[in-house]
C-alpha positions, 0 to 999 in steps of 0.5 A: 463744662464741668470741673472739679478739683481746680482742674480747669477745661475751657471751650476757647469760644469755639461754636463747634466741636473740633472732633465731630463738628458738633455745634457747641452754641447751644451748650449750657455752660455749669458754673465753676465751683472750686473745691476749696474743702479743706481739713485739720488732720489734728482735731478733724474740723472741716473748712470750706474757705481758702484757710491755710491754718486751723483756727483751733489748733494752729495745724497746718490744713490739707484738702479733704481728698488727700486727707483721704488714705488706704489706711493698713497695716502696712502703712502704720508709721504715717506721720498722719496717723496717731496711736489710736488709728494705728491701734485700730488698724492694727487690731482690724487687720488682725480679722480676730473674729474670724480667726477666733472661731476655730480654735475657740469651737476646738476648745468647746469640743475639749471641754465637752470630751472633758466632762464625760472623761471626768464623769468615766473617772467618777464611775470608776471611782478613783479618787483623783477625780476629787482633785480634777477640774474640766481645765485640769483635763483640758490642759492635759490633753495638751500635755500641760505639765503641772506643779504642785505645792504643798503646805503643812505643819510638818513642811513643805512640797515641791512636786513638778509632773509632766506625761507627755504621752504623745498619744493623747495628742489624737484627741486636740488633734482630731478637733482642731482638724475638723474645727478648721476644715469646717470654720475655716473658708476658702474664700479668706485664704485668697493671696494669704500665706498659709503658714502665716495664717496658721501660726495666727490661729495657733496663737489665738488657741494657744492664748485661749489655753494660756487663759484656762490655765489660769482659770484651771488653778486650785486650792485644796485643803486636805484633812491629814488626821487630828491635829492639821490640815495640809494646803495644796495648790495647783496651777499651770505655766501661762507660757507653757500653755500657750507655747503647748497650744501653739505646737500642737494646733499648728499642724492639724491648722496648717494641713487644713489650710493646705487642704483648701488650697492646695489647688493653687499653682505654687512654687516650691513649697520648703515647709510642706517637703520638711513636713512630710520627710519628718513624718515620713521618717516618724511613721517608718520608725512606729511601722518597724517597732511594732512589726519588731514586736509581733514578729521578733519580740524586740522591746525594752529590757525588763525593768519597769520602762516598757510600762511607761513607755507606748509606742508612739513615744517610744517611736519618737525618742528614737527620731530623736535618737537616729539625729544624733540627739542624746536622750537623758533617761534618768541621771544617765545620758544615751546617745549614738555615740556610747551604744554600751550604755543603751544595752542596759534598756535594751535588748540586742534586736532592738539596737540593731533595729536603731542602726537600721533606722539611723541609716534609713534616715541618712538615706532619706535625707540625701534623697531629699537633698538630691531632690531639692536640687532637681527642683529648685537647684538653689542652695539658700533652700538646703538652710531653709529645709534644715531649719524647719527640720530642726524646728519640727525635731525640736517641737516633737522634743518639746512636748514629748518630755516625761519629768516628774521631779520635786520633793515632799516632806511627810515627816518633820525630820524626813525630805522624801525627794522624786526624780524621773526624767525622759527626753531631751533637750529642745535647744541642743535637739534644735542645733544638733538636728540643723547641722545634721540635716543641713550635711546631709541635704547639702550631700545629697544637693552636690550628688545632683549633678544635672 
């Protein structure tokens, strides 16, 4: 006759079991022991006695067994718990040594990719390479923007320089793809949101490239003749770095969980179908410009830009464009709304091709729209796709800027100033692209009538 925890079960004398006619006579009977261990939840000391209060502290005491919490991350405003435990639980349920592992692999493989581009510039002799470090270069392939302050006798300089080539994006993109297909196990994606699960790991690369960009600062003293010396230092936005990781490694992350998962009966998945129309709508636009170019001819007008500009960028602009979003190509602004202007860049094959994609894009979108309501037939879903079609636009927005702007004093009577400036804005692209999509998917939603 045991017990435990005060939950008390007596035999009442009887010889016999009542169920099964047992005899009971013979039954050794345990000795009762209360379970009286209680704990102080202030200092942790234990006690074995029927105390109600700590001896050391005064706290009020609480037996052992409902001592006993499933601590998580969810429960982290328990009164019971202090800024320790908290912190602890918080960083446990964080699983950073798992989550590390992928994007710091994807950093191993950039440095390694970085050592033979540094290596190819030095066979070729240029002689940036004697101004580049492997963080330079890590950073610019994630299309880090630098700054560049000089400082001399005869004055001082300015210079901001950002090449967002998108094309370079291949290289961080293939990496972080294979890291995380590889480090990454099916197994830890059990009952996790993926998105989630792949804006943690694109933080912690982001964080990783936040640190090179502070590891990736440079003083330099160049010999400017005779008489002076010119002191040059170059260095990185943190937040930029960061915000750059963040974006880039997100969507090679976020297709390899997806890829491990995508086995899982899901319900409708808003981000996946906003994902793919973007990049359905992108790779439209890249197939059309580059069959334009071997087939009609069609590219920029000549005066310089067609050198700048490859064709995935130029692809991307043009996204930009067909949503309504004005793009600033030097001190002059373009947009679909003042078609005159954009003959002075472009030939009239080319604008005709721009019209032709901007109506592809308003008949994606309804379609999209249409199709949302034949799957879902909820209109919140109409805000939610418009909203990750705005952020993906305005992503694209953020890293495909080309600016190199600042001055420089060479003279000590002159002020050489530099400006060039391509792209648009993140937040106005972020807004315009929302309400444009939204009227859209909310036509073609109404055009389903079933």
């Amino acid at each position: 006759m045991n017990n435990e925890n005060n939950d008390l079960t007596f035999s009442n004398h009887k010889n016999y079991c009542e169920t099964d006619g047992h005899d009971l006579s013979n039954l050794e009977i345990d000795s009762i022991k209360l379970n009286y261990e209680k704990v102080c939840n202030e200092c942790g000391k234990v006690y074995n006695n029927s105390s109600l209060y700590c001896e050391e502290c005064g706290n009020e005491l609480i037996l052992a067994s409902e001592s006993e919490k499933n601590l998580t991350i969810y429960n982290l405003l328990d009164g019971d718990l202090n800024k320790k435990e908290k912190f602890k639980m918080w960083i446990n349920d964080l699983e950073i040594k798992r989550r590390i592992l992928a994007p710091l692999f994807s950093i191993c493989v950039l440095f390694v990719i970085s050592i033979w581009i540094k290596l190819f510039i030095n066979f070729a002799g240029l002689e940036v390479n004697k101004f580049l470090n492997i963080s330079s270069i890590i950073l610019a392939l994630n299309l880090v923007p630098l700054k560049i302050v000089s400082s001399s006798v005869i004055g001082l300089g300015n210079i901001g320089i950002s090449m967002s080539l998108v094309s370079i994006l291949i290289i961080p993109f293939i990496t972080i793809l294979v890291s995380s297909l590889f480090f990454i196990k099916k197994e830890f994606l059990k009952d996790k949101d993926i998105v989630k699960e792949a804006f943690m790991l694109s933080f912690i690369y982001g964080l990783i490239l936040g640190v090179i960009s502070i590891l990736g600062k440079q003083f330099i003293n160049l010999s400017m003749g005779e008489y002076y010396t010119m002191s040059i230092v170059v260095k990185y936005s943190f937040l930029r770095s960061v915000l750059n990781g963040i974006i880039i490694s997100f969507l090679p992350i976020y297709i390899s969980l997806y890829a491990k998962t995508r086995d899982k009966k899901v319900g409708f998945n808003v981000f996946n179908r906003a994902l793919k129309t973007v990049g359905f709508i992108y790779l439209l636009i890249l197939l059309l410009i580059v069959l334009g170019m071997f087939f009609n001819k069609i590219f920029l007008s000549e005066n310089g830009l067609s050198e700048v500009i490859a064709y995935p960028q130029l692809a991307l602009y043009i996204l930009h464009f067909v949503n309504l979003i004005p793009v600033l190509l030097g001190n002059s602004i373009i947009s679909i709304f003042n078609m005159g202007d954009i003959n002075l860049y472009l030939n009239n094959s080319m604008v005709l091709l721009i019209y032709a994609i901007m109506l592809l894009n308003i008949v994606i979108l309804i379609i999209s729209g249409y199709d949302l309501k034949g799957r879902v037939n909820n209109k919140k879903y109409i805000k939610y796709f418009s909203i990750v079609y705005s952020m993906i636009i305005a992503s694209s927005i953020f890293l495909s800027k080309i600016d190199t702007s600042g001055s420089l004093s060479l003279l000590e009577s002159q002020n050489y100033d530099m400006y060039s400036y391509i792209g648009s804005s993140a937040i106005i692209g972020l807004i315009i692209s929302f309400v444009y999509s939204y009227i859209l998917i909310n036509i073609g939603y109404k055009l389903n009538k079933e």
